[in-house]
C-alpha positions as CSV (number, residue, x, y, z in Angstrom):
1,X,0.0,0.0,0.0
2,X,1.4,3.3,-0.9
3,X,1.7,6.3,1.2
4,X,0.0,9.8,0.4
5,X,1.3,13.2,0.7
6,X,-0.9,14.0,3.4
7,X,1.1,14.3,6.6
8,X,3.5,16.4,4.2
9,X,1.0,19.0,3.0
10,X,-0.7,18.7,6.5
11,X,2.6,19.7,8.1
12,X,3.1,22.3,5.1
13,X,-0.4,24.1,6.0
14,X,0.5,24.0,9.8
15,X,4.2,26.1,9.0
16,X,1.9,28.8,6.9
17,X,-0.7,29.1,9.5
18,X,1.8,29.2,12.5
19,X,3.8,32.0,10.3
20,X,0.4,33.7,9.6
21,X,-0.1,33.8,13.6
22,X,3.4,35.0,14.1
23,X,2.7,38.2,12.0
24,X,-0.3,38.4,13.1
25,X,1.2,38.8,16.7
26,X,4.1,41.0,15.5
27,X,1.8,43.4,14.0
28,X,-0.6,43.5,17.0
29,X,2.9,44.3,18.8
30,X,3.2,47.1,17.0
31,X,0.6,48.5,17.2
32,X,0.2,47.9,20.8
33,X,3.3,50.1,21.2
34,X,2.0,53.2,18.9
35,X,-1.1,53.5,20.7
36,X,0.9,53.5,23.8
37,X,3.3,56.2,22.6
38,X,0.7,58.1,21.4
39,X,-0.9,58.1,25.0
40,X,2.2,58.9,26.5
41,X,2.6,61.9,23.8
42,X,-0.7,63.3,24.6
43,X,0.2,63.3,28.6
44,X,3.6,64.9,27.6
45,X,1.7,67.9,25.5
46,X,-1.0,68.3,28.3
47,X,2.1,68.9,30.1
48,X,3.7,71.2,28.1
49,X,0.5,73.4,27.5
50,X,0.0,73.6,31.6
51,X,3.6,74.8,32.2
52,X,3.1,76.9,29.3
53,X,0.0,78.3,31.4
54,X,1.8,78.4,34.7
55,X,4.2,80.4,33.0
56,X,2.5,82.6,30.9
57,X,-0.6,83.3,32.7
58,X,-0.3,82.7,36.5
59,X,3.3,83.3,36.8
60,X,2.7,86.8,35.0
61,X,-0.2,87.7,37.2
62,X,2.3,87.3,39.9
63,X,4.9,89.1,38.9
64,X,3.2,91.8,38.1
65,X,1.4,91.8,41.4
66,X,4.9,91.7,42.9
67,X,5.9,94.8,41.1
68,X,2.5,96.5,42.3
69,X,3.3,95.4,46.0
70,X,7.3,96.6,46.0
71,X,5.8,100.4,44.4
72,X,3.4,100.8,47.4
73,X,5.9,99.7,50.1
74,X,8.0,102.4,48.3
75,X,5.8,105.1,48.6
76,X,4.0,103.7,52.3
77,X,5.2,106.8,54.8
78,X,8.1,105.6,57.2
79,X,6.1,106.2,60.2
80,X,3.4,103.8,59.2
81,X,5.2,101.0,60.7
82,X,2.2,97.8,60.3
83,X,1.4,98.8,56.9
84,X,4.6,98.5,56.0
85,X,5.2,95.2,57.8
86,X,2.1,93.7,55.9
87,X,3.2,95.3,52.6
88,X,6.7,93.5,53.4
89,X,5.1,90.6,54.3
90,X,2.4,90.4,51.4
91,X,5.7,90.8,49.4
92,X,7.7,88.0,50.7
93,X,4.5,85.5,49.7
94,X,4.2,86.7,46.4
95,X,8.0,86.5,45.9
96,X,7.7,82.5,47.1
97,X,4.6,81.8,45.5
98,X,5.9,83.4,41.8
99,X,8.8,81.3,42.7
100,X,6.9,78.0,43.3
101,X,5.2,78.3,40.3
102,X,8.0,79.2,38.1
103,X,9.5,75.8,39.6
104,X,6.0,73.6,38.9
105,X,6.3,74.7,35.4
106,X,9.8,73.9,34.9
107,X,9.0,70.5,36.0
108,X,6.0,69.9,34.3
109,X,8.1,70.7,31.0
110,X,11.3,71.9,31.2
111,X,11.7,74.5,28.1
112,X,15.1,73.6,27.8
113,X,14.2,70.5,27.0
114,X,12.3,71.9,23.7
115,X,14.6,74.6,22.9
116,X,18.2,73.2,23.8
117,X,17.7,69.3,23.7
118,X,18.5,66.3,26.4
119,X,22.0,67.0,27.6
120,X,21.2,70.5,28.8
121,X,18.1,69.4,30.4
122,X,20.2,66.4,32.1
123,X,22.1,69.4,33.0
124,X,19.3,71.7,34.2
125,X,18.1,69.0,36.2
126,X,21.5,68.2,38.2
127,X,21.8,71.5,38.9
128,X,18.4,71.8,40.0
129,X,18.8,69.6,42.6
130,X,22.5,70.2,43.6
131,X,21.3,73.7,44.2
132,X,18.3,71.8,46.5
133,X,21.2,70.8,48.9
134,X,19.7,67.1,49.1
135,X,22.4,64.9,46.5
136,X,25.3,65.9,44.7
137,X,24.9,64.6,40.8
138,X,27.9,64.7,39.0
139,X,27.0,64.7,35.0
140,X,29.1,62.7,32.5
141,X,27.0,63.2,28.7
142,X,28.7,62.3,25.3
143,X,28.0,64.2,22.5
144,X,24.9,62.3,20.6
145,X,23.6,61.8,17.5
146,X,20.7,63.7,16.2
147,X,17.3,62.1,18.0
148,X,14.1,62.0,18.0
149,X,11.8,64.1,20.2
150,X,10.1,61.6,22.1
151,X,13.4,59.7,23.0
152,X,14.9,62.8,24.4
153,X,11.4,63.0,26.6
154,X,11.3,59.5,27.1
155,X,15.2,59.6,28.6
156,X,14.3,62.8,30.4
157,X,11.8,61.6,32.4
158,X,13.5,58.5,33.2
159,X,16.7,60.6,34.7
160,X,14.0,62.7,36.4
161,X,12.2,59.7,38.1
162,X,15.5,57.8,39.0
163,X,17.2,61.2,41.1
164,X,13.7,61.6,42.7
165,X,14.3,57.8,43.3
166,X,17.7,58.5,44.7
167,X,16.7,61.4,47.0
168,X,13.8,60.5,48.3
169,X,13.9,56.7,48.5
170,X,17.5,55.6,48.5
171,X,18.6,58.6,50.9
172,X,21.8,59.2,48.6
173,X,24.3,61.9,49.1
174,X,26.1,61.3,45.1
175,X,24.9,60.1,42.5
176,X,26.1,60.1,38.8
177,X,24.8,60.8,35.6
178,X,26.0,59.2,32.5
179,X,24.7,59.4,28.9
180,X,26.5,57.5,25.9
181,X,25.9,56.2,22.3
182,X,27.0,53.0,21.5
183,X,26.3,50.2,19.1
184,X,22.9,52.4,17.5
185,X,21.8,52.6,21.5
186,X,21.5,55.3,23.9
187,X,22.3,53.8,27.5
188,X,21.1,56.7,30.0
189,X,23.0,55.1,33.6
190,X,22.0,56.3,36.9
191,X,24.7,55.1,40.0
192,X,24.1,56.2,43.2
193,X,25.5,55.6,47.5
194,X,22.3,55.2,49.0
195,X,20.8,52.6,51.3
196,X,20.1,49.9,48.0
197,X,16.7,47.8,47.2
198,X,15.3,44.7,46.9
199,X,15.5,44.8,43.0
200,X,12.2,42.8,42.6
201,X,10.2,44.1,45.4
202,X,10.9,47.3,44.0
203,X,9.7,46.7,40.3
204,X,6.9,45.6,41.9
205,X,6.1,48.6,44.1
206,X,4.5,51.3,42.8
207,X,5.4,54.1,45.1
208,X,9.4,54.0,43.1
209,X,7.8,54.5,39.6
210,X,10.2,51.8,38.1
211,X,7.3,49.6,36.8
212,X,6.2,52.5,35.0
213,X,9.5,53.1,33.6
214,X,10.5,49.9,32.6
215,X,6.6,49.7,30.6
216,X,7.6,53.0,29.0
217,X,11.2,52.1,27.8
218,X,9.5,48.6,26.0
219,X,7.2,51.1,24.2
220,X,10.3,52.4,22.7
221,X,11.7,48.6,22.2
222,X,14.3,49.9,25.2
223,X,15.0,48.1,28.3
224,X,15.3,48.9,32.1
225,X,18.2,47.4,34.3
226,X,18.5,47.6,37.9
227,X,21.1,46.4,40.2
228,X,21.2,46.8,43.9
229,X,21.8,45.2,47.2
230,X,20.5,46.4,50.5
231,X,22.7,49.0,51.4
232,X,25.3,49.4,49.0
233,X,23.8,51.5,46.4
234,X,21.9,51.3,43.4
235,X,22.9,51.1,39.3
236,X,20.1,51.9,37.1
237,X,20.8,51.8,33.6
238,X,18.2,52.1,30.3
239,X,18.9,51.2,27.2
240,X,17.0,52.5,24.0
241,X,17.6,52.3,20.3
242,X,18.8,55.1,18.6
243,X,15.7,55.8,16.5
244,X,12.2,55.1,17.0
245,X,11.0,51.1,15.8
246,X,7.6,49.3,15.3
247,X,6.2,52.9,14.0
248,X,4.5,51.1,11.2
């Protein structure tokens, strides 16, 4: 009795429809990751409009309210000693508020970020919180390639949610800043003293923002890694490609 072609073609169909699900999943992938960065884009403009209005509206209002207070504390008479002392005081609150605000903006959406690029917002940022007093953050930034918008936002925020991590978690007094290119990567490491983690009781957690991070690096087909033991510091290091993939 002869045999028939049938396990063959049977096998045969099974390759097509396995190669059919495989693309299948691979475009569902990307897609998946589009709608995420557009999400994410959306919260970044939202962002960018509010500092905008911080700045351009509210912080105005305040200055020029400042300006109003210092002329009448100029021409108050000397002798009328608690006007003056509320005028100085009224002063003082618009000074710190005008200041506040000035501050929420910048972190909402630094403008450096727009106008000059990542390595002087990195910059911006270290000094930011060097001149805080709470961690010293020595900056070490290659020169880079041209990039894209969103990966300067998307490495940004990551630098900006691993110092907070540093200073408010870890306890650190240093911490170091590096940014390189290598290999069609961008590798954005974050090494600081402080008192260390459980690495996977912290990805879980979601007070440390590093499960959000880690999500929003794979939108960008990146990756997050951490190292750490218990009170010996942390190394936090994210890797991204170069230019944007899965856009189609």
């Amino acid at each position: 009795m002869s045999t028939t072609p049938v396990p063959e073609l049977s096998l045969q169909v099974l390759r097509e429809q396995y190669q059919r699900l495989l693309e299948r999943l691979e475009a569902n992938e990307r897609e998946f990751r589009r709608l995420g960065r557009a999400v994410w884009n959306v919260q970044e403009d939202e962002r960018r409009r509010l500092a905008r209005e911080l700045h351009d509206g509210l912080g105005q209002n305040l200055t020029a309210l400042k300006h109003r207070l210092a002329q009448l504390l100029d021409i108050a008479p000397q002798n009328a000693t608690q006007l003056r002392d509320g005028l100085a005081t009224a002063l003082t609150l618009c000074g710190e508020s005008l200041e506040d605000t000035r501050q929420l903006s910048r972190l909402l959406r630094p403008p450096i970020l727009d106008d000059l690029g990542l390595a002087p917002a990195l910059q911006w940022l270290a000094r930011s919180i060097d001149a805080a007093g709470t961690m010293d953050v020595v900056t070490e930034l290659e020169p880079l390639p041209p990039l894209d918008g969103e990966l300067q936002t998307l490495l940004f925020r990551v630098a900006q949610e691993a110092l907070t991590n540093a200073v408010k978690h870890a306890k650190a007094q240093s911490v170091l800043l590096r940014l390189i290119a290598r290999n069609g990567e961008l590798q954005l490491q974050v090494i600081d003293d402080g008192a260390g983690c459980d690495v996977e009781r912290a990805l879980r957690a979601g007070g440390s923002g590093l499960s959000g991070m880690r999500e929003r690096l794979r939108l960008y087909a990146g990756r997050l890694e951490l190292r750490s033991v218990p009170g010996q510091g942390t190394r936090l290091r994210a890797v991204v490609p170069t230019h944007i993939r899965d856009t189609a």
